[in-house]
N, C-alpha and C positions, 0 to 999 in steps of 0.2 A: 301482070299475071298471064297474062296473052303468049306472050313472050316467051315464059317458058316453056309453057303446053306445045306452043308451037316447036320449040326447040328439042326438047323430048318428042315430039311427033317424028321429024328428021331426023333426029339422032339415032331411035330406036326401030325404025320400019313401023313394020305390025305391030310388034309390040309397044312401041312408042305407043302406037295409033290405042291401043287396049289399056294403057298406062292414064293414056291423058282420059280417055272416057272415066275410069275409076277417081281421077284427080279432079276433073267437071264435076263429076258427083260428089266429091267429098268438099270441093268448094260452093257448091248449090248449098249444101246441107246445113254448111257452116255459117253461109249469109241467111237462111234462112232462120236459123236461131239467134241470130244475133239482130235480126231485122233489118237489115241490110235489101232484102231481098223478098218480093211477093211470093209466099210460099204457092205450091201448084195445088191448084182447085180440081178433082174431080167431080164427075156430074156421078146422080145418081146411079142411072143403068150402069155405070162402070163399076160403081163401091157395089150394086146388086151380084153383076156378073163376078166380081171380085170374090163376095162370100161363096158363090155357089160352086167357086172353080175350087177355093180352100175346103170346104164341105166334101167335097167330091174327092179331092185329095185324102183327103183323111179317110174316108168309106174304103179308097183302093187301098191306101197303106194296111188299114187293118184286116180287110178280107186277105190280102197276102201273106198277112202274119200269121193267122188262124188257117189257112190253105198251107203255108209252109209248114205250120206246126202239126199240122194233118198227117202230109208227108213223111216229112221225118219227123218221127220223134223225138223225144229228150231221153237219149240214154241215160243221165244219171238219175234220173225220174225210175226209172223201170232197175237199175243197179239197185237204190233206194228200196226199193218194194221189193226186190228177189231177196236183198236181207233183211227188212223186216221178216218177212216171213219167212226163211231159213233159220236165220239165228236164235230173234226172240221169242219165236213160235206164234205171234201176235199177225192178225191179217194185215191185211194189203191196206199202204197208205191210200190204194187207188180209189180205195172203199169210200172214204173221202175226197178226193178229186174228183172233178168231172174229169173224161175220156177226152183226147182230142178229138175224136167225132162229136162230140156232145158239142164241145168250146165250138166247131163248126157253124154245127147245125143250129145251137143257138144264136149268132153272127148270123148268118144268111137268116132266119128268123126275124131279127131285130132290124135288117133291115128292109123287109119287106112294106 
């Protein structure tokens, strides 16, 4: 197995070099389920820091969501609601939605 990584390494430059790390990985993986292989033990502070980088992640994806959605709007959202109320004569779907200010303001809210 050596052998080939090694030859893929040479053969390929960098890329080799990025080929063979993904083919280490996918051979760790594979001894590892098959028991072949000590699987890798983390210590706790790592699985702690672990959650809180994932937590943290998620809080920025959705402030961005709700800050872009701020921004721009959803034109068919607002297309929607200039024909309700044109055509049907019936109000505003908006009436029911919350506002993207609102969807905001409730997100920085929630996460205080």
């Amino acid at each position: 197995m050596d052998d080939l990584g090694q030859s893929l390494k040479e053969g390929l430059g960098t890329l080799g070099s990025l080929s063979v790390k993904g083919f280490d990985r996918a051979k760790q993986f594979s001894q590892e389920k098959m028991g072949n292989a000590v699987k890798t033990e983390y210590d706790q502070e790592f699985m702690h820091l672990s959650a809180r980088v994932e937590s943290t992640k998620q809080c920025v994806n959705s402030t961005a969501n709700a800050a872009r959605n701020f921004l721009q709007p959803n034109t068919a959202a607002r297309l929607e609601d200039m024909f309700n109320e044109k055509v049907t004569g019936r109000g505003s779907a908006m009436d029911k939605r919350p506002s993207y200010s609102e969807n905001l303001g409730k997100h920085y809210e929630k996460r205080r």
